[in-house]
C-alpha angles and dihedrals in degrees: 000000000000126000114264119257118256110230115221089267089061107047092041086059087054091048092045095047089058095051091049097051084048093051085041094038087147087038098228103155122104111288092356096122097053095059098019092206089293127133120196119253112276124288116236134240092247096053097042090061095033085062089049097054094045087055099034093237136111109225113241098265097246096052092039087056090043094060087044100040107023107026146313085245142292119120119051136115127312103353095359126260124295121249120230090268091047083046097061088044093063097047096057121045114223094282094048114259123144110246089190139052103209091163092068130093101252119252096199114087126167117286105022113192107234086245089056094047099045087052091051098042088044087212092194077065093246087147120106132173100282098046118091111279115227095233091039101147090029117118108196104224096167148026127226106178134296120001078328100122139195103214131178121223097233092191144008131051097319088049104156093015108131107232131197122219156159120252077202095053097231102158134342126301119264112213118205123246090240117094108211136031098248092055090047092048092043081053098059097050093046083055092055089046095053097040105244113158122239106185101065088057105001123246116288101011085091123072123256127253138080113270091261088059089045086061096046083049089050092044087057104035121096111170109090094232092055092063100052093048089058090036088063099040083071086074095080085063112093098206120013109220116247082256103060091039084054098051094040102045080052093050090047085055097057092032107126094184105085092207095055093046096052077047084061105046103048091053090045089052088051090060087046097240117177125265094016099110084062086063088069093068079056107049083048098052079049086056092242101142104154097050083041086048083052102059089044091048101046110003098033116098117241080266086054091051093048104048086043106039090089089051097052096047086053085049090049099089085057094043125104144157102009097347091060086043093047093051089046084062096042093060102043089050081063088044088127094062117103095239109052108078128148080265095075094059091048089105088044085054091059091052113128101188093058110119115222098272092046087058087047093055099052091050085054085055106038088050089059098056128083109243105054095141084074095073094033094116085062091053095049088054099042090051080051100064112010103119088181104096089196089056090039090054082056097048092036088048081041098061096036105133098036114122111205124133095224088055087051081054100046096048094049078053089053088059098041083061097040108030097080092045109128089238097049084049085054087050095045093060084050095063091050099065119089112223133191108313089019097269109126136209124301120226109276101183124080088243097043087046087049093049096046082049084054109049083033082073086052090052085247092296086290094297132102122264097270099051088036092069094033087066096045085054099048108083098214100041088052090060101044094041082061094046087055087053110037102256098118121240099277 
């Protein structure tokens, strides 16, 4: 039998590939060296349909003749593409059940407005298996990170769009411009080719173009939203060339809507262009302190940082949402100079009206600066009462170094609470296998991740990770382990 002939599409992706592996060599870009610019060898007929019958479904026809024509897998964004067998893998968990329903008409569609999304993810945990799953109709064909996922829409009207999500579900999908599979992966590797940089704003949340064809965009476009959408897809340049800073810093001049102005000028600050820091005096005088506490924080020179630093720890009480992140940021970064200490946040820890990541955000901060012993009565209330382990992991991370007997107390009280939760036992078996080059599995769950925190402020009880939580789980031992150390046996 003859080999099948490759179609242009085909031939252009092996070509590409090869271009991008000779532009990443070291293969330094997010995810490279996972995949190494690789794909699998080609599926066959027989096991693509094989797969779909398995699963009930028919592939969308251009990733269906990508895996039989291009390659089962490999290189791809972020941590490459699955192959067929990684792909059955994602859809079951280890006892079998199906994570996914792919049989099902999907319920995500782009755009989603945050109400929507909230009644579909069911974010009190109502749901139950026979209730509708919020990525029903979604085949998972990659990983980015985390619980961060690549899917693929098997029917409706987005059949064959590649979709981002949250295995979490953290927030909505976000479903990619391009259409189909084959235009979104061409993409990725024209964006490798070129340069452009994907971990400042993550591949395929930008919109495409070169930054001459982002101006002509910008020249046509007229809704508000539109320009900054195409305002913040510049960031994945690395360097804007001196006509495109010229066009746009004319085009923030003459800019009447304030909010695509500030847009502006925070992406002209970040390409250093002349004359953009003066803008902050005006965004302050506007009264626009978070998008001015943005440009210090990630646009402003080390000079910047230092003659505003004062000025954003006076904004911080009116500060919410990125601009009380940002400010967060901007004050650890000056964490060497004599007057910022933990002190100084001690107002912004009483705060009642901080959401979780702003809380976050300000224990990142506080645990870089010198003095925490001067909020440490907050700390040993709010370890006290906190009932959020995400938010427990921060404060816990945050007073690490503080040497004070009541803290040691609290956080053996903290295990005792933790250490029997069904998801710090599934951690604990994770820690337990030994993996290639003997190291084994981090805790993946809020309450595994408290409890290795924990144990992490007791040195891990002078054992390595894996016998330090052998012993907090071993009933005996953990007793013993607090008599030793004077912290009674309950």
């Amino acid at each position: 039998m003859g080999k099948t002939r490759q179609p242009a599409w085909a031939k252009r992706i092996a070509k590409l590939l090869q271009q991008a592996k000779a532009k990443d060599p070291d293969f330094v870009r997010f995810g490279a060296y996972s995949h190494k610019y690789k794909l699998s060898a080609p599926a066959t007929e027989e096991m693509i349909q094989t797969f779909e019958e398995q699963q009930g479904i028919r592939l969308p026809e251009e990733y269906r003749e990508f895996l039989r024509l291009s390659g089962n897998g490999g290189a791809g964004p972020y941590y490459g593409l699955y192959g067929i067998e990684a792909l059955k893998k994602a859809l079951c968990d280890s006892h079998g059940f199906r994570l996914y329903r792919v049989q099902e008409a999907p319920v995500i569609y782009p755009k989603m407005r945050d109400e929507d999304w909230e009644q579909v993810a069911d974010p009190q945990g109502r749901r139950n298996r026979e209730a509708v799953h919020p990525y029903a109709g979604i085949l998972p064909i990659g990983s980015q990170g985390c619980t961060l996922m690549t899917g693929l829409v098997l029917a409706g009207t987005c059949r064959g769009q590649v979709v981002y999500y949250d295995e979490d579900f953290c927030g909505p999908p976000f479903f990619v411009r391009e259409k189909g599979f084959l235009a979104w992966y061409e993409r990725w590797l024209r964006e490798v080719i070129a340069g452009y940089n994907d971990e400042e704003v993550g591949f395929g949340l930008n919109i495409d173009g070169t930054p001459g064809q982002l101006m002509e965009l910008y020249e046509q476009a007229r809704d508000p939203e539109e320009k900054i959408e195409i305002i913040d897809s510049c960031y994945k340049f690395e360097t804007l060339p001196g006509k495109q800073k010229t066009y746009f810093k004319q085009a923030c001049a003459r800019e009447s809507d304030m909010k695509v102005r500030m847009t502006l000028i925070k992406m002209l600050a970040r390409f250093h262009v002349p004359g953009m820091v003066k803008e902050l005096e005006k965004l302050w005088e506007y009264g626009a302190y978070a998008e001015a506490v943005s440009i210090i924080t990630y646009e402003g020179t080390w000079e910047v940082k230092e003659a505003w630093y004062e000025r954003v720890f006076d904004i911080l009480p009116r500060l919410q949402g990125e601009g009380f992140r940002d400010a967060c940021h901007t004050i650890s970064a000056m964490k060497e100079y004599p007057n910022v200490h933990a002190g100084r946040l001690k107002e912004a820890l009483v705060r009642g009206d901080l959401d979780r990541n702003d809380r976050i955000a300000l224990f990142h901060c506080i645990r870089e600066l010198k003095g925490k012993e001067e909020v440490l009565d907050y700390f040993l209330r709010y370890l006290s009462t906190e009932e959020d382990p995400t938010l427990l992991i921060y404060a816990v991370w945050c007073t690490e170094g503080v040497k004070e007997r009541k803290l040691q107390e609290l956080y053996v009280r903290l295990m005792d609470k933790y250490r029997t939760h069904e998801n710090t036992r599934f951690d604990y078996k994770g820690s337990q296998m030994v993996l290639k080059g003997g190291c084994c599995m981090g805790a993946s769950r809020p309450e595994g991740q408290l409890a290795s925190n924990l144990m992490r402020q007791f040195d891990y009880f002078g054992l390595d990770y894996r016998g330090g939580f052998q012993l907090l789980m071993d009933e005996g031992r953990w007793k013993e382990w607090k008599q030793q150390n004077g912290f009674g046996a309950e």
